[in-house]
CHARMM internal coordinates of N, CA and C (Angstrom, degrees):
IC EDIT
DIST 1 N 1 CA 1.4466
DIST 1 CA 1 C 1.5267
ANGL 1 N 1 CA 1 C 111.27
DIST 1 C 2 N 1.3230
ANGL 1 CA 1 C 2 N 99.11
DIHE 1 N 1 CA 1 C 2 N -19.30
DIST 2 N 2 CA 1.7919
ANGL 1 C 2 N 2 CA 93.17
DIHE 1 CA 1 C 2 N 2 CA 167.19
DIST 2 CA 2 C 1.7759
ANGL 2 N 2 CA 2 C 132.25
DIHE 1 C 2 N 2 CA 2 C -55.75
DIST 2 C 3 N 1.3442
ANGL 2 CA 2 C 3 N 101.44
DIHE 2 N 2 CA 2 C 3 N -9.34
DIST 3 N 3 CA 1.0323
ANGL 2 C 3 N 3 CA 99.76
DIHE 2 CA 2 C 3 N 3 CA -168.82
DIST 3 CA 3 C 1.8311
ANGL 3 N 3 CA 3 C 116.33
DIHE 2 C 3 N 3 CA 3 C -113.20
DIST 3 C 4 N 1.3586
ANGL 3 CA 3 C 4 N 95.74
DIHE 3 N 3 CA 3 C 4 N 17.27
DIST 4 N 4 CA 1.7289
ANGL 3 C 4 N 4 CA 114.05
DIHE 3 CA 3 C 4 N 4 CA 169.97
DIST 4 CA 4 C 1.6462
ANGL 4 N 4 CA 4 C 118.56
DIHE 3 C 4 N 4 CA 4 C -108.12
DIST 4 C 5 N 1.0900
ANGL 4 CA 4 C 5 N 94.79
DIHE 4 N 4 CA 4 C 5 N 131.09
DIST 5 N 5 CA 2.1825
ANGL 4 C 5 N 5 CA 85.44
DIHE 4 CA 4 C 5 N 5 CA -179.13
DIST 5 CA 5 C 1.2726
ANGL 5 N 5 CA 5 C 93.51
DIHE 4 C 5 N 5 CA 5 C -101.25
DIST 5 C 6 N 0.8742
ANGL 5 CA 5 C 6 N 105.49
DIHE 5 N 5 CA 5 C 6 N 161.47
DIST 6 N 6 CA 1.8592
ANGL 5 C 6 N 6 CA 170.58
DIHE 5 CA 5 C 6 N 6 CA -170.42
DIST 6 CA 6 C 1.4746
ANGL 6 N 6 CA 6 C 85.83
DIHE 5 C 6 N 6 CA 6 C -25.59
DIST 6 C 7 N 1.0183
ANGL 6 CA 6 C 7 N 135.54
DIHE 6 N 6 CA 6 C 7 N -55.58
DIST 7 N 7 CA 1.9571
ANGL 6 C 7 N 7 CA 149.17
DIHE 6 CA 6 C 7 N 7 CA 175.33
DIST 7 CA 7 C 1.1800
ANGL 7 N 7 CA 7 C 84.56
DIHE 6 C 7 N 7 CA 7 C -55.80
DIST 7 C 8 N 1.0534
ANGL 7 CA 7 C 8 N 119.16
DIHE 7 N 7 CA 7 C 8 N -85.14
DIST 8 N 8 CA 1.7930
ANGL 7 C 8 N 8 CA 120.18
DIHE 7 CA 7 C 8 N 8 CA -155.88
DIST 8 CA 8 C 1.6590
ANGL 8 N 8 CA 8 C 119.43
DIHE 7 C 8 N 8 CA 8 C -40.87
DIST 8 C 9 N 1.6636
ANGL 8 CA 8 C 9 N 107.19
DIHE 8 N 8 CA 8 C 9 N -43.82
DIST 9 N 9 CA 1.3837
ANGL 8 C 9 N 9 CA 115.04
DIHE 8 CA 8 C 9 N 9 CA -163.41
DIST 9 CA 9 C 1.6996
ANGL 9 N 9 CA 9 C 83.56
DIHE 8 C 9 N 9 CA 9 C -88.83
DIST 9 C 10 N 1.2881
ANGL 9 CA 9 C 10 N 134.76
DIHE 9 N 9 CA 9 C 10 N -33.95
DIST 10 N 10 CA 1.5520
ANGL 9 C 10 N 10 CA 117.96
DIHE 9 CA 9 C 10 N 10 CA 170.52
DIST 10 CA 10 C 1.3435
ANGL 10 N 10 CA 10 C 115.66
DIHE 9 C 10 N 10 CA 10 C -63.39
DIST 10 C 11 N 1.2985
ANGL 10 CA 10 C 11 N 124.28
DIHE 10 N 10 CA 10 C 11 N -44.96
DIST 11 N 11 CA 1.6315
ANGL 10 C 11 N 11 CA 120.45
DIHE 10 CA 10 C 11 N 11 CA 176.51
DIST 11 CA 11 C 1.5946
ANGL 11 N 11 CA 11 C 108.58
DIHE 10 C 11 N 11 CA 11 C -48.53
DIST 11 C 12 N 1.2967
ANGL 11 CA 11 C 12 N 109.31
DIHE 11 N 11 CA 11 C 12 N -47.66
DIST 12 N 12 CA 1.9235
ANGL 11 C 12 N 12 CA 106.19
DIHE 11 CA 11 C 12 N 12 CA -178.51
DIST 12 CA 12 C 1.4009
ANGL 12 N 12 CA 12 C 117.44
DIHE 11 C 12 N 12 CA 12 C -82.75
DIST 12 C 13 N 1.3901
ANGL 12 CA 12 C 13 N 101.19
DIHE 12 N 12 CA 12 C 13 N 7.02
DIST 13 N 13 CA 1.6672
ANGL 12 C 13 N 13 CA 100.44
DIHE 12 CA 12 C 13 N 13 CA 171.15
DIST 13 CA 13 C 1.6747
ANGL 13 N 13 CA 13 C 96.71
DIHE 12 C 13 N 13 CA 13 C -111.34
DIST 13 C 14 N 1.2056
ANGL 13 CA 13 C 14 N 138.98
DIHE 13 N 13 CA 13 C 14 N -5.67
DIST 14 N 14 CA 1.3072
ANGL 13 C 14 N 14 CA 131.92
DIHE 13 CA 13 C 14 N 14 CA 176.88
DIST 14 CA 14 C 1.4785
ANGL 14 N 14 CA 14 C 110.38
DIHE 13 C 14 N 14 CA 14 C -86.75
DIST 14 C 15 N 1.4767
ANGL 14 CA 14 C 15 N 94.31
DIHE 14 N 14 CA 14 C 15 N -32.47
DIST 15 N 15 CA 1.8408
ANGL 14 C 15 N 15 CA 103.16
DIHE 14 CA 14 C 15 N 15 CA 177.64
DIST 15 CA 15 C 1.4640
ANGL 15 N 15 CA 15 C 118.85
DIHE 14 C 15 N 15 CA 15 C -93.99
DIST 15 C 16 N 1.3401
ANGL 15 CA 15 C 16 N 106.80
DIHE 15 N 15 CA 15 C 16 N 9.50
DIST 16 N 16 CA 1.5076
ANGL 15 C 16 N 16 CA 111.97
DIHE 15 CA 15 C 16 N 16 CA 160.15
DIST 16 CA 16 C 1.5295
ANGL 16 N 16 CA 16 C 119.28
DIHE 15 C 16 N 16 CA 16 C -99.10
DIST 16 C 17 N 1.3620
ANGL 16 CA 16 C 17 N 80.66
DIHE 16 N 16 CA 16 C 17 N -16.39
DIST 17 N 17 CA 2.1079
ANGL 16 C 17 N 17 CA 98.01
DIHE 16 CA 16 C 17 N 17 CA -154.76
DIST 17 CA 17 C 2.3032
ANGL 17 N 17 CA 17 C 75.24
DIHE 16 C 17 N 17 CA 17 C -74.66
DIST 17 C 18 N 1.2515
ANGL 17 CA 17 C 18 N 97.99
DIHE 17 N 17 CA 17 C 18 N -55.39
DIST 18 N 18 CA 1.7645
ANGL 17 C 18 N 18 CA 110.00
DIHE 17 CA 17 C 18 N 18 CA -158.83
DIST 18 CA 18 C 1.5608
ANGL 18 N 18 CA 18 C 107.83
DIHE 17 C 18 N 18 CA 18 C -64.83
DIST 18 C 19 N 1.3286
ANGL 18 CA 18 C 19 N 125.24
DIHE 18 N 18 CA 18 C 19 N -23.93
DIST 19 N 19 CA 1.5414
ANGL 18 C 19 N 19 CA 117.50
DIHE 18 CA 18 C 19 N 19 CA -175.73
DIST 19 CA 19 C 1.4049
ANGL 19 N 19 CA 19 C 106.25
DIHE 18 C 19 N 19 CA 19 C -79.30
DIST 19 C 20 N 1.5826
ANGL 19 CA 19 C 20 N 95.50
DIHE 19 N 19 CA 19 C 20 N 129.54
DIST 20 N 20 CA 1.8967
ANGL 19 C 20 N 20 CA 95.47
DIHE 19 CA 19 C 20 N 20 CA 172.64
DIST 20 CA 20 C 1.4388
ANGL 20 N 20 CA 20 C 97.36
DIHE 19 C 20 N 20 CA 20 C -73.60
DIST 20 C 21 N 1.9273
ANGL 20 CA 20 C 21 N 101.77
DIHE 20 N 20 CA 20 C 21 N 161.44
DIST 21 N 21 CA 1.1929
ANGL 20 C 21 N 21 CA 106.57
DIHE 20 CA 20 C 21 N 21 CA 153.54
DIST 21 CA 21 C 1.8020
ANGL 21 N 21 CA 21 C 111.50
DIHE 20 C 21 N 21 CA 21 C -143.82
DIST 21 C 22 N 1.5358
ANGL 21 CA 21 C 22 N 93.43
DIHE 21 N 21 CA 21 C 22 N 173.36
DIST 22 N 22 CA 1.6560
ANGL 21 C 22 N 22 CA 95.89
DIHE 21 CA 21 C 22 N 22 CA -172.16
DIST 22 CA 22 C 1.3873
ANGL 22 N 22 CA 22 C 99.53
DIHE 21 C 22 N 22 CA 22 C -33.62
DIST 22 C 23 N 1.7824
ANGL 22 CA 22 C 23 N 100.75
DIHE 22 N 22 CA 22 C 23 N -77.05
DIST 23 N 23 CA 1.4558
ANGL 22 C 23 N 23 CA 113.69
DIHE 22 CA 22 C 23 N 23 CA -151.69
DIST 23 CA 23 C 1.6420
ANGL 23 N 23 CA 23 C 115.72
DIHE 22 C 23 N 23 CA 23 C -47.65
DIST 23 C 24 N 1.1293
ANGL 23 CA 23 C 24 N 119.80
DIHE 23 N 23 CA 23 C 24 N 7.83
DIST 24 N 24 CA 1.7464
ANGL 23 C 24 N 24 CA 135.45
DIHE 23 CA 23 C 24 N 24 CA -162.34
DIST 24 CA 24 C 1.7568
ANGL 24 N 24 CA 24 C 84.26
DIHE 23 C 24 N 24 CA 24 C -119.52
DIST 24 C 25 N 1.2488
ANGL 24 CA 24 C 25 N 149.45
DIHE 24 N 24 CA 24 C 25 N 15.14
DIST 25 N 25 CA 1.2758
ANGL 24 C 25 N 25 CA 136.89
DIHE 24 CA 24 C 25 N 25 CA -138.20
DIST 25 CA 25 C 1.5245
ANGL 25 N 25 CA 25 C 110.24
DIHE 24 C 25 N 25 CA 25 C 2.26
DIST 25 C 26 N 1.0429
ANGL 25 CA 25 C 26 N 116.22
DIHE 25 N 25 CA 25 C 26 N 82.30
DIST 26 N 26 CA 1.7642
ANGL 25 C 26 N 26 CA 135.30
DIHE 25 CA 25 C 26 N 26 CA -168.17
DIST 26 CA 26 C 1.7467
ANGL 26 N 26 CA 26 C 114.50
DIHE 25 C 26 N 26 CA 26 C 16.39
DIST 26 C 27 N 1.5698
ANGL 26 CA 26 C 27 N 99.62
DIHE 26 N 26 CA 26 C 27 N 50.89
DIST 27 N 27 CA 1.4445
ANGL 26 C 27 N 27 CA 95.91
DIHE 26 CA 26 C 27 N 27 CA 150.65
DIST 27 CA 27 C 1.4117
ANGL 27 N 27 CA 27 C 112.43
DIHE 26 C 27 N 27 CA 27 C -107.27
DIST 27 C 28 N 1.0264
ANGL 27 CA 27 C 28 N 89.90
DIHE 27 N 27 CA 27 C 28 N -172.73
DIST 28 N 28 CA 1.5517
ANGL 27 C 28 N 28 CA 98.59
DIHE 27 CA 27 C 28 N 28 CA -173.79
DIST 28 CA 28 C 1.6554
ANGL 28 N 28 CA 28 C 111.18
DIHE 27 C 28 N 28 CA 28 C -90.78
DIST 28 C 29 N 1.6494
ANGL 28 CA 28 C 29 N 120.47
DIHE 28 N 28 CA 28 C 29 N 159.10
DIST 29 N 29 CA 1.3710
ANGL 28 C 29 N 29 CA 90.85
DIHE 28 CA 28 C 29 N 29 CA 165.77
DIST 29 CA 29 C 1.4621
ANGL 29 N 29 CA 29 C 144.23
DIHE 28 C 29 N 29 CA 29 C -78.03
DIST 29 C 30 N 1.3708
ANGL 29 CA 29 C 30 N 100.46
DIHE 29 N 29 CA 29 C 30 N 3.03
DIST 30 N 30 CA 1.5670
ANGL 29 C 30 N 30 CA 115.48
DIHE 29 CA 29 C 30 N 30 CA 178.94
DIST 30 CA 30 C 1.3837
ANGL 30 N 30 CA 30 C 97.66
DIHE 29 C 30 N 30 CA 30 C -70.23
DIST 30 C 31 N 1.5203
ANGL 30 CA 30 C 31 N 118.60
DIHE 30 N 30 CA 30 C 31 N -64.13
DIST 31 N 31 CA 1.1889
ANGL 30 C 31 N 31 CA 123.27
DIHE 30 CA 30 C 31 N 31 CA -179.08
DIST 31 CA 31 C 1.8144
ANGL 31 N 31 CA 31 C 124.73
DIHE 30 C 31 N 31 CA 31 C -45.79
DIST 31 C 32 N 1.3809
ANGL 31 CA 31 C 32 N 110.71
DIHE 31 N 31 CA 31 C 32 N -35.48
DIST 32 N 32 CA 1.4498
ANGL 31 C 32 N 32 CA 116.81
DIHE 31 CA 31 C 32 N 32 CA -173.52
DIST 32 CA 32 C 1.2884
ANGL 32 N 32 CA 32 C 99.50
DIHE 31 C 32 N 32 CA 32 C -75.74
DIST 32 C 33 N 1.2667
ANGL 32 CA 32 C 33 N 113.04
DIHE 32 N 32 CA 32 C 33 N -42.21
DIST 33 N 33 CA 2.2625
ANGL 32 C 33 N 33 CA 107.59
DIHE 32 CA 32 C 33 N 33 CA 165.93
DIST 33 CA 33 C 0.9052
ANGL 33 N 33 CA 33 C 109.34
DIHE 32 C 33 N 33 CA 33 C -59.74
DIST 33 C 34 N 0.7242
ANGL 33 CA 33 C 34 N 142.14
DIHE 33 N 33 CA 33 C 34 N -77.33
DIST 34 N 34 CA 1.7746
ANGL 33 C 34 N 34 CA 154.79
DIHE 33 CA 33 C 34 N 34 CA -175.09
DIST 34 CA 34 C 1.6512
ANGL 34 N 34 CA 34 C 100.93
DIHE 33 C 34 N 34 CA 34 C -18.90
DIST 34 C 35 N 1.4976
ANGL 34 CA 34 C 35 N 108.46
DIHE 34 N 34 CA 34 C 35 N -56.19
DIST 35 N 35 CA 1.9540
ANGL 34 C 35 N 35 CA 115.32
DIHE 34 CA 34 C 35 N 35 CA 177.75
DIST 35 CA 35 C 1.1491
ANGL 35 N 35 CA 35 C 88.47
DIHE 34 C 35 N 35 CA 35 C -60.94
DIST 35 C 36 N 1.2048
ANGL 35 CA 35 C 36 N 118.79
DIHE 35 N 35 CA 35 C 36 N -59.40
DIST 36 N 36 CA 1.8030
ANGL 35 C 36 N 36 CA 121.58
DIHE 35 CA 35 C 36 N 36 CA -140.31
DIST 36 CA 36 C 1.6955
ANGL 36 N 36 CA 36 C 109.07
DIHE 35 C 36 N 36 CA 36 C -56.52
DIST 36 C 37 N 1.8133
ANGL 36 CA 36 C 37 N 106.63
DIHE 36 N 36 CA 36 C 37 N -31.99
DIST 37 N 37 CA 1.2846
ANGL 36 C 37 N 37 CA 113.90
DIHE 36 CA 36 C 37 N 37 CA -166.39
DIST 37 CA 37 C 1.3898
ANGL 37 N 37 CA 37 C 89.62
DIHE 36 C 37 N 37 CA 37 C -86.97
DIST 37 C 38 N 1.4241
ANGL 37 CA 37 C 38 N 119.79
DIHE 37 N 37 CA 37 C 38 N -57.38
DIST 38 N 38 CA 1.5297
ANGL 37 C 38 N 38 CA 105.09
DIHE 37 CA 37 C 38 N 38 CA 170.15
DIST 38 CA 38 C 1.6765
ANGL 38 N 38 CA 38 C 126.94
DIHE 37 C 38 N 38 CA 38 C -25.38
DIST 38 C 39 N 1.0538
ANGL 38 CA 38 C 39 N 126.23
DIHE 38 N 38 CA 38 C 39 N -68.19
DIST 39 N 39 CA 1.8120
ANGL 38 C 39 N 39 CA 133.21
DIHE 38 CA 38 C 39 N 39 CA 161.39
DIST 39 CA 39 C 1.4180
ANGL 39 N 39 CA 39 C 84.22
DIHE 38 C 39 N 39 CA 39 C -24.76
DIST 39 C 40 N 1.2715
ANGL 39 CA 39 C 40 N 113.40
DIHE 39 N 39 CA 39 C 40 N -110.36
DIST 40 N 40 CA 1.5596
ANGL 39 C 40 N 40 CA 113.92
DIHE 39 CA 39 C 40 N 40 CA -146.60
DIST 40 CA 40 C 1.6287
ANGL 40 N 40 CA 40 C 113.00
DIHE 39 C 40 N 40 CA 40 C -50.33
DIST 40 C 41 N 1.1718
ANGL 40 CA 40 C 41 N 142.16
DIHE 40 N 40 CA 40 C 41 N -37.37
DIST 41 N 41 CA 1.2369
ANGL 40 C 41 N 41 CA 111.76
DIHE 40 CA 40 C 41 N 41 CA 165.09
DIST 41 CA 41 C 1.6673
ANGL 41 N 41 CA 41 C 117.59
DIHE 40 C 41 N 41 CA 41 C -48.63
DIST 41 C 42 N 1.0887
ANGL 41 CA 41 C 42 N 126.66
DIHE 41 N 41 CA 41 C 42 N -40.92
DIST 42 N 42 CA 1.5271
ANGL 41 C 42 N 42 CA 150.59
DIHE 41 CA 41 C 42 N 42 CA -146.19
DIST 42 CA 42 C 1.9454
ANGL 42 N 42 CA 42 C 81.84
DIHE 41 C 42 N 42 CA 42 C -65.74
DIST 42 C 43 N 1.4707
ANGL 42 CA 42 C 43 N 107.38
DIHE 42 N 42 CA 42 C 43 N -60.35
DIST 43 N 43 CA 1.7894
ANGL 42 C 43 N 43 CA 128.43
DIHE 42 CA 42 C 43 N 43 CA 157.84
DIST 43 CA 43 C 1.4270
ANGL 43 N 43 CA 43 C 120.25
DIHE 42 C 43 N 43 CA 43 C -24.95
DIST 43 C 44 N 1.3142
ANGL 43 CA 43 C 44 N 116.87
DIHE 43 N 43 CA 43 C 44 N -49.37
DIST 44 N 44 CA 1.4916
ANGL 43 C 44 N 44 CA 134.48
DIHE 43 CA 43 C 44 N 44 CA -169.02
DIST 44 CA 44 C 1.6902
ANGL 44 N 44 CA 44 C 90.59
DIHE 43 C 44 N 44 CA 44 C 81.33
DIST 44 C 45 N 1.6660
ANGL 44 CA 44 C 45 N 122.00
DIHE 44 N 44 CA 44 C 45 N 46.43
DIST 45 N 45 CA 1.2997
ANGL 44 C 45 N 45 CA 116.25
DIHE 44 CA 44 C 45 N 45 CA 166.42
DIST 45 CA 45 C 1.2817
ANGL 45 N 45 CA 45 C 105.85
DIHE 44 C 45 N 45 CA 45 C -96.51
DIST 45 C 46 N 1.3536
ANGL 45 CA 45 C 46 N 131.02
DIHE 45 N 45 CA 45 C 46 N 141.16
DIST 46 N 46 CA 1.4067
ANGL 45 C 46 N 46 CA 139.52
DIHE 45 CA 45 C 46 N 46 CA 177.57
DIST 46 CA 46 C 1.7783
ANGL 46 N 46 CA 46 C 95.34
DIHE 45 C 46 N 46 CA 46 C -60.22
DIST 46 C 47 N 1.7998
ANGL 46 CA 46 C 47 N 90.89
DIHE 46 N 46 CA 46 C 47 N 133.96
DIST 47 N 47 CA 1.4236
ANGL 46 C 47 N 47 CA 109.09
DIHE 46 CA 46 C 47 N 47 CA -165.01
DIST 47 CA 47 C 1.9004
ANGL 47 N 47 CA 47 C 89.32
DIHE 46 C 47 N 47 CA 47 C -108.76
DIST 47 C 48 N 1.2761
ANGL 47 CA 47 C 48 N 120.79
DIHE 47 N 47 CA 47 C 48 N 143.69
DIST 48 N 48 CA 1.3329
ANGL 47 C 48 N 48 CA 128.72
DIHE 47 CA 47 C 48 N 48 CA -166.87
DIST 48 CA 48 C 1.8167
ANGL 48 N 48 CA 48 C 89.85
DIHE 47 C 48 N 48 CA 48 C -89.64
DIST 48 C 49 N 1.8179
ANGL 48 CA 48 C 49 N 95.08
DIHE 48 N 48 CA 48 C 49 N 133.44
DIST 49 N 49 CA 1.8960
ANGL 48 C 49 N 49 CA 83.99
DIHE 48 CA 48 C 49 N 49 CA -171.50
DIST 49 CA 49 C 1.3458
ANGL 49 N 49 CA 49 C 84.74
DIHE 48 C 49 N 49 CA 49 C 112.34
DIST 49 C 50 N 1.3478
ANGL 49 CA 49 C 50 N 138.97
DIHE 49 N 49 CA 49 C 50 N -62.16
DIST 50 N 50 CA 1.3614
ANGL 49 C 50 N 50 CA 122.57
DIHE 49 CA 49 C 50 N 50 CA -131.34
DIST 50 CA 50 C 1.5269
ANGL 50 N 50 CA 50 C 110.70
DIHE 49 C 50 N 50 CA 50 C -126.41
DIST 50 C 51 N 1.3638
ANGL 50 CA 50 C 51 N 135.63
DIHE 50 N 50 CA 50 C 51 N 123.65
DIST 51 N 51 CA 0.8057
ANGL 50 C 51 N 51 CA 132.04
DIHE 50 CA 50 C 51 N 51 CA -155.08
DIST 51 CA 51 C 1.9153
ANGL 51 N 51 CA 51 C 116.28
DIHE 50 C 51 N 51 CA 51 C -76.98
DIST 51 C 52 N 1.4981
ANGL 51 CA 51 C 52 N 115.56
DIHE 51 N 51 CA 51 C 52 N 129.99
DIST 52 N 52 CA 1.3319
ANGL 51 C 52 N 52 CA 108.98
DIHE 51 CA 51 C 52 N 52 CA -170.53
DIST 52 CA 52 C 2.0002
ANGL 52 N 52 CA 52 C 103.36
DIHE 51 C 52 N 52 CA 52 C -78.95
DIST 52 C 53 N 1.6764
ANGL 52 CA 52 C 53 N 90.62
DIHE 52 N 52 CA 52 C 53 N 123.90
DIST 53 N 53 CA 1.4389
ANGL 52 C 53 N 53 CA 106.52
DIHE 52 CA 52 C 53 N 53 CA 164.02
DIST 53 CA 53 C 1.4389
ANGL 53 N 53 CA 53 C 105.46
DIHE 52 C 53 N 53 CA 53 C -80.70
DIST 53 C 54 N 1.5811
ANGL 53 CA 53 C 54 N 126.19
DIHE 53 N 53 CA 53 C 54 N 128.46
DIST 54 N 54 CA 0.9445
ANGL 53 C 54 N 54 CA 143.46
DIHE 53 CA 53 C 54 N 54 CA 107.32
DIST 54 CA 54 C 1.3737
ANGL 54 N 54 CA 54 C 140.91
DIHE 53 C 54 N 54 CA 54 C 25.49
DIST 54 C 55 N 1.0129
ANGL 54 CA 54 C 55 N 128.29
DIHE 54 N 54 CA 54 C 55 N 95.35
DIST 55 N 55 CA 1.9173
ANGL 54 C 55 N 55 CA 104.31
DIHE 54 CA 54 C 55 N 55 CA 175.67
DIST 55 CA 55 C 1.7998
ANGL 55 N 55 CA 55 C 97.58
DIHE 54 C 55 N 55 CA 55 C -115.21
DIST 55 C 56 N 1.1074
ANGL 55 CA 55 C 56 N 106.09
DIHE 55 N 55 CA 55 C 56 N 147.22
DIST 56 N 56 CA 1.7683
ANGL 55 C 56 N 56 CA 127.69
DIHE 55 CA 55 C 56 N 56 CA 166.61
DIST 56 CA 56 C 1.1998
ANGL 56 N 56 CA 56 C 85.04
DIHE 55 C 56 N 56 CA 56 C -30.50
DIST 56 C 57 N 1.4564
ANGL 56 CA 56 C 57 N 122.39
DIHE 56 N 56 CA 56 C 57 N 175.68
DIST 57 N 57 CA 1.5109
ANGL 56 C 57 N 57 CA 156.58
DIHE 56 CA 56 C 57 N 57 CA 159.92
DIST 57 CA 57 C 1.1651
ANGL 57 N 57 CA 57 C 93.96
DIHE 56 C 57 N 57 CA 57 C -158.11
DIST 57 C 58 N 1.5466
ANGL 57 CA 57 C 58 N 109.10
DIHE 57 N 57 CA 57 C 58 N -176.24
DIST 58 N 58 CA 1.2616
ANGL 57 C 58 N 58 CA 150.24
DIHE 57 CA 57 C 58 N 58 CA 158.79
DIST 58 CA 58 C 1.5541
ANGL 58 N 58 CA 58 C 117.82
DIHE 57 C 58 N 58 CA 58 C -11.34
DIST 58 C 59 N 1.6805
ANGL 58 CA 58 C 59 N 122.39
DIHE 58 N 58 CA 58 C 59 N 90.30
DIST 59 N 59 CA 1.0897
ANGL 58 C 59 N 59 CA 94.81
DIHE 58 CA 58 C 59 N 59 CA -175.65
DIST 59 CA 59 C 1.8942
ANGL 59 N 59 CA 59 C 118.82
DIHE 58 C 59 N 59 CA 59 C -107.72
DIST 59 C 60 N 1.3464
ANGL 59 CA 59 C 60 N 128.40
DIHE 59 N 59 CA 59 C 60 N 129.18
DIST 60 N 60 CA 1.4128
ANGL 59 C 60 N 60 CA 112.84
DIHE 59 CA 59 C 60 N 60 CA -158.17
DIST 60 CA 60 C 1.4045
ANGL 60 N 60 CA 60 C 111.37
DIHE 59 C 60 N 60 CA 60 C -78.09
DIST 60 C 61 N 1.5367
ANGL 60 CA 60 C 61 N 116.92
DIHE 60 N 60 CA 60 C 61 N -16.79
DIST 61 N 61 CA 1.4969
ANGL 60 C 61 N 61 CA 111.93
DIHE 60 CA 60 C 61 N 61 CA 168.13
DIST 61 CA 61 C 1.6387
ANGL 61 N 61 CA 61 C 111.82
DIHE 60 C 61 N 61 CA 61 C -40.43
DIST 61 C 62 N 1.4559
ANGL 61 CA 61 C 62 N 113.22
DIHE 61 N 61 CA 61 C 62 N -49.16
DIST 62 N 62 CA 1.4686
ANGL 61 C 62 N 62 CA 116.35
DIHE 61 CA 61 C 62 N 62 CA -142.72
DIST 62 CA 62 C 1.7966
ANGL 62 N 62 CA 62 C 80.90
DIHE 61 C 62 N 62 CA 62 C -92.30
DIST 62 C 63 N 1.0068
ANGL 62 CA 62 C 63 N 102.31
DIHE 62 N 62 CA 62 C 63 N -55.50
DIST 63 N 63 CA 1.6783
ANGL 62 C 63 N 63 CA 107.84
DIHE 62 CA 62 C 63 N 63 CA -154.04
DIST 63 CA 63 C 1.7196
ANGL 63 N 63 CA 63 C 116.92
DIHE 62 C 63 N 63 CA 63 C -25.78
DIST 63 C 64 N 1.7466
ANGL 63 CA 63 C 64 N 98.57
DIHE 63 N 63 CA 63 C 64 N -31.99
DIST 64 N 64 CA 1.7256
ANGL 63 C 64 N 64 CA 93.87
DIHE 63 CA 63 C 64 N 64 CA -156.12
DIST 64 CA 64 C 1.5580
ANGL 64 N 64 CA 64 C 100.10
DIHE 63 C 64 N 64 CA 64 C -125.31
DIST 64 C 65 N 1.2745
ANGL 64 CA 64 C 65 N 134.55
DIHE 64 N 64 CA 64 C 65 N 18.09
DIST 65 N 65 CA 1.3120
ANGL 64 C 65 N 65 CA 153.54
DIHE 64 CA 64 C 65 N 65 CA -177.73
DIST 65 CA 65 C 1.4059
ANGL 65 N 65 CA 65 C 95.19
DIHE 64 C 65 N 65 CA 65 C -69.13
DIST 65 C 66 N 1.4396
ANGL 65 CA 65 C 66 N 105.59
DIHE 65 N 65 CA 65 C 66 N 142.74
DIST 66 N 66 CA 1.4417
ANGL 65 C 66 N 66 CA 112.88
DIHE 65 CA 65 C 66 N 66 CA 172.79
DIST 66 CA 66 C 1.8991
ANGL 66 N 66 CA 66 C 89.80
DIHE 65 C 66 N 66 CA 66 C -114.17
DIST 66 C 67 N 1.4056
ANGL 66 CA 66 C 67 N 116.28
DIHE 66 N 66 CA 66 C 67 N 143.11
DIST 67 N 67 CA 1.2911
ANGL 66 C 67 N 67 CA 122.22
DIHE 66 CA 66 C 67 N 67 CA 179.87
DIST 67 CA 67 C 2.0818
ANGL 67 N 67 CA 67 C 101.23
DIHE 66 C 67 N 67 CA 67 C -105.88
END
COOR INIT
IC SEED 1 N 1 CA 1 C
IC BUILD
């Protein structure tokens, strides 16, 4: 593979990425990521790419305050 540039080894990764196959029930693999990342955001699962937000917890200022 040393001897293909940068075009070449991207062209055979675009035409791998684009052919459906069975085991994908004939999507493609672009397409089967594409769902797959869909699901887990859909989850609130950290999506790779995407930065994980945060939620509040527990805060001890408030928790033990007498008003």
């Amino acid at each position: 593979m040393d001897d293909l540039a940068q075009d070449e080894l991207d062209e055979i990764t675009r035409r791998i990425n684009d052919t459906p196959l069975k085991v994908l029930g004939w999507l493609t693999p672009s397409e089967a990521w594409d769902e797959q990342m869909e699901r887990l955001a859909a989850k609130g699962t950290p999506v790779p790419g995407h930065p994980v937000q945060s939620t509040p917890t527990h805060n001890p200022r408030q928790c033990c305050t007498s008003n």
